[in-house]
C-alpha positions as CSV (number, residue, x, y, z in Angstrom):
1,X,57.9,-89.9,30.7
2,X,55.8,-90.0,27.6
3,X,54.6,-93.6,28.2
4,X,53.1,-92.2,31.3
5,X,51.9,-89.5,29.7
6,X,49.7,-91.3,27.3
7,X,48.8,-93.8,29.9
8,X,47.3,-91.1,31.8
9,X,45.4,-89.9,28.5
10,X,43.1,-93.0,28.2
11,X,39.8,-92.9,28.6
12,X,38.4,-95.0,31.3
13,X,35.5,-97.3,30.2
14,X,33.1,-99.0,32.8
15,X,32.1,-102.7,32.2
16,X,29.2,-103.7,33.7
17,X,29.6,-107.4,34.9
18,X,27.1,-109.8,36.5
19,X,28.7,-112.4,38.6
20,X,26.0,-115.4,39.1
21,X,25.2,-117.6,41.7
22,X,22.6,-120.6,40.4
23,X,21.9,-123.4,42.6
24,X,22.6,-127.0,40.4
25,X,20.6,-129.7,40.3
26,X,21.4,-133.3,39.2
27,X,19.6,-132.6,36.3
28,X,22.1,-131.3,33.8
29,X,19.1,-129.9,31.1
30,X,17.4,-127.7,34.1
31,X,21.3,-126.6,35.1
32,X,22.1,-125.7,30.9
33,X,18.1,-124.0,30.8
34,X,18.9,-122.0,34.4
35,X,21.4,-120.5,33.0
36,X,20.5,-119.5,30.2
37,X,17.6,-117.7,31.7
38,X,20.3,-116.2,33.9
39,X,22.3,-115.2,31.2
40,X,19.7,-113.5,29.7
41,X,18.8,-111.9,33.4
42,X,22.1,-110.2,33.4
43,X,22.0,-109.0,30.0
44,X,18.3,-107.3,30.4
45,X,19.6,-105.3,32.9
46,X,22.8,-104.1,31.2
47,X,25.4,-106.8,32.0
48,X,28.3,-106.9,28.9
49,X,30.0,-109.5,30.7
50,X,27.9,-112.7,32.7
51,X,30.1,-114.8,34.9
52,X,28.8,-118.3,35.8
53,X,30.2,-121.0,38.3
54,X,32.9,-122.8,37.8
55,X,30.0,-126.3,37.9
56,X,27.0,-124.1,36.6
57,X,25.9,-127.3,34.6
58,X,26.7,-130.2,36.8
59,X,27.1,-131.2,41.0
60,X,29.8,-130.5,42.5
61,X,31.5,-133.7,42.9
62,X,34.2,-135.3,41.7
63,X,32.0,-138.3,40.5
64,X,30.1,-136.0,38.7
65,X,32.8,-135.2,36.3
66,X,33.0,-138.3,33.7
67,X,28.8,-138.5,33.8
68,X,28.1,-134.9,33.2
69,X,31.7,-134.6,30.9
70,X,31.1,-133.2,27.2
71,X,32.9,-133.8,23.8
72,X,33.1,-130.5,22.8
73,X,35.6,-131.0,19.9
74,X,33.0,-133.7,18.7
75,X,30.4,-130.0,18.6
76,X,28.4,-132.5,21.0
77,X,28.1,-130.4,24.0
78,X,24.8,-128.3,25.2
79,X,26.9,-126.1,27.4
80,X,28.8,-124.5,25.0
81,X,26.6,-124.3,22.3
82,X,23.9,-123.0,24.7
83,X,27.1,-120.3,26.0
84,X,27.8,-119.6,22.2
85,X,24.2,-119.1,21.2
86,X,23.4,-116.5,24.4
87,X,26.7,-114.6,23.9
88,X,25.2,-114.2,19.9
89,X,22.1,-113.5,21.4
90,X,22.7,-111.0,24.1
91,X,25.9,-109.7,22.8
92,X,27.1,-110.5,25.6
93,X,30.6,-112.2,26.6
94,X,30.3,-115.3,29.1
95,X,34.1,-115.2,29.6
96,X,35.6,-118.1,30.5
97,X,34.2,-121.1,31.9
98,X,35.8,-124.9,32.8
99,X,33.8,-128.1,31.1
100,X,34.8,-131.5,31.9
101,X,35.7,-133.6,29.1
102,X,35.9,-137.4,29.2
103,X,39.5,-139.0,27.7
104,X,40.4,-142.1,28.0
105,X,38.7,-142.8,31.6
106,X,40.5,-139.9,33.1
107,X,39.1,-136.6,32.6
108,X,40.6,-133.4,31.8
109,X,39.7,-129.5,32.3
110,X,39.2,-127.3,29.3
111,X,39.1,-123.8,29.7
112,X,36.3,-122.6,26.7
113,X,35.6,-119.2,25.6
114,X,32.3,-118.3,24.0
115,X,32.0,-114.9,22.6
């Protein structure tokens, strides 16, 4: 009864989220640049949390994967350095977002947070 209790007691906090839509291009630069600009969209207008597309930064294809893949153990990847430095830069949290990365000629999801 108690549990309920103080369960009841908390304060509710609003979040104020903006889910994107971006249209991608071939051209994976433009894709990292749009959203970036995006990000930074969201955050003038109050966003604490920008969500992106699952393939914000490359087509939507399956052959897109091992072209536009990134090593981003290697530190090697303009996505999520560009994810890391807008989250630093808006205070903002991009969440989570999937980036391809190339292993052995088979590639592999990784889910990546940046905050």
């Amino acid at each position: 009864m108690q549990a309920m209790a103080s369960t009841a007691a908390r304060r509710v906090e609003k979040v104020r989220v903006a889910v994107c839509q971006l249209r991608v291009t071939a051209d994976k630069e433009a894709n990292v640049s749009h959203a970036r600009e995006t990000i930074a969209k969201g955050a003038s207008h109050g966003a604490q949390m920008v969500v992106l597309p699952e393939m914000w930064n490359c087509p939507y294809t399956n052959a897109s994967f091992p072209v536009y893949a990134e090593d981003i153990e290697a530190g090697a990847s303009p996505s999520t350095q560009m994810l890391s430095a807008a989250a630093a830069e808006h205070v903002a949290t991009t969440g989570r977002k999937r980036t391809t990365k190339l292993t052995e000629r088979r590639c592999a999801w990784r889910c990546v947070s940046c905050a």
